[in-house]
ROTI-284485 format. One line per 4 residues: their letters; for each residue x, z, y of C-alpha. Coordinates in steps of 0.25 Angstrom, whole numbers, plus 2048, in hexadecimal, padded with zeros to 3 digits. Layout:
<sites>
a> X,Z,Y ~ ...
</sites>
This chain:
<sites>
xxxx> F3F,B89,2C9 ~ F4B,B93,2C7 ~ F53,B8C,2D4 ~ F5B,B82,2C9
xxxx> F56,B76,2C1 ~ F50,B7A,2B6 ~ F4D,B6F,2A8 ~ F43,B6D,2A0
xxxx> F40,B68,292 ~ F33,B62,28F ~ F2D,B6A,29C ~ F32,B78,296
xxxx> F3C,B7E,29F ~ F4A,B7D,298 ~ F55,B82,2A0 ~ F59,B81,2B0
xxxx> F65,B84,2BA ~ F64,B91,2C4 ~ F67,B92,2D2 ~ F72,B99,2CF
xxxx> F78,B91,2C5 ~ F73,B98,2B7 ~ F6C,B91,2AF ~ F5C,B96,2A8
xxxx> F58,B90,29A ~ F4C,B92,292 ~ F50,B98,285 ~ F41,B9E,280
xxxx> F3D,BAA,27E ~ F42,BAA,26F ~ F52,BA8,273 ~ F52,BB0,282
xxxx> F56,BBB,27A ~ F63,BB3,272 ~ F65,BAC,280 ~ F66,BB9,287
xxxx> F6F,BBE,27F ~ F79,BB5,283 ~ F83,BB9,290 ~ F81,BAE,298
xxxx> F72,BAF,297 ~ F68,BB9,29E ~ F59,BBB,2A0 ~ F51,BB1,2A9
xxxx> F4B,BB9,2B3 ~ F48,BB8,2C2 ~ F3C,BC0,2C5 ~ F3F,BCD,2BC
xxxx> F37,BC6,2B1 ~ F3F,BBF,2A7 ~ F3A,BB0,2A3 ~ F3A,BAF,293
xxxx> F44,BA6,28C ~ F4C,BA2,297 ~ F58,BA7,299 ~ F67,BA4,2A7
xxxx> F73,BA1,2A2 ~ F7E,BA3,2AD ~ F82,B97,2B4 ~ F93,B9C,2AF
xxxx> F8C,B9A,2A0 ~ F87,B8C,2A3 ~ F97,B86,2A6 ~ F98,B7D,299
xxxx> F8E,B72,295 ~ F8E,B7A,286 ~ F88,B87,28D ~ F7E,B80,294
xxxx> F79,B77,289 ~ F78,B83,27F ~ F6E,B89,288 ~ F66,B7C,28B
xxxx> F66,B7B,27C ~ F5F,B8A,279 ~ F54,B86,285 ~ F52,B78,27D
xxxx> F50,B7F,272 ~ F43,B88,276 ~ F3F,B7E,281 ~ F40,B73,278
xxxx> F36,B79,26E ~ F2C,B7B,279 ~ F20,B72,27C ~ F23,B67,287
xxxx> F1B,B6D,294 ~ F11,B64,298 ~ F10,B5D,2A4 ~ F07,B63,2AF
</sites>
């Protein structure tokens, strides 16, 4: 979708790998601001329009396993709370 892999939980876009080696995760619309505020973090946006609640992290800010699994945590936690997609 975004050039990478990208996960989901339950049918819900959780997080994916970019082409270029950053990483995208789905954070909601209620953390984006908290998330953002973070250094390593900016806003996901490839078309000049922003997508709500998710935010890249630079691929240098993904080295340790620590880094990465605090970030698939915040994700799980907003997508986790959402309604399983159906299948189509």
């Amino acid at each position: 979708m975004f050039g990478g892999i990208c996960f989901t939980l339950n049918g819900n876009m959780l997080c994916g790998t970019m082409k270029d080696g950053d990483a995208m995760f789905r954070v909601g619309p209620e953390q984006e601001a908290e998330a953002l505020a973070r250094p390593e973090a900016r806003r996901m946006d490839f078309t000049g329009r922003p997508m709500k609640g998710f935010v890249i992290v630079a691929a240098e800010k993904l080295a340790s396993d620590a880094a990465i699994l605090e970030w698939i945590a915040t994700a799980t936690r907003f997508v986790g709370a959402l309604p399983p997609k159906q299948k189509k």
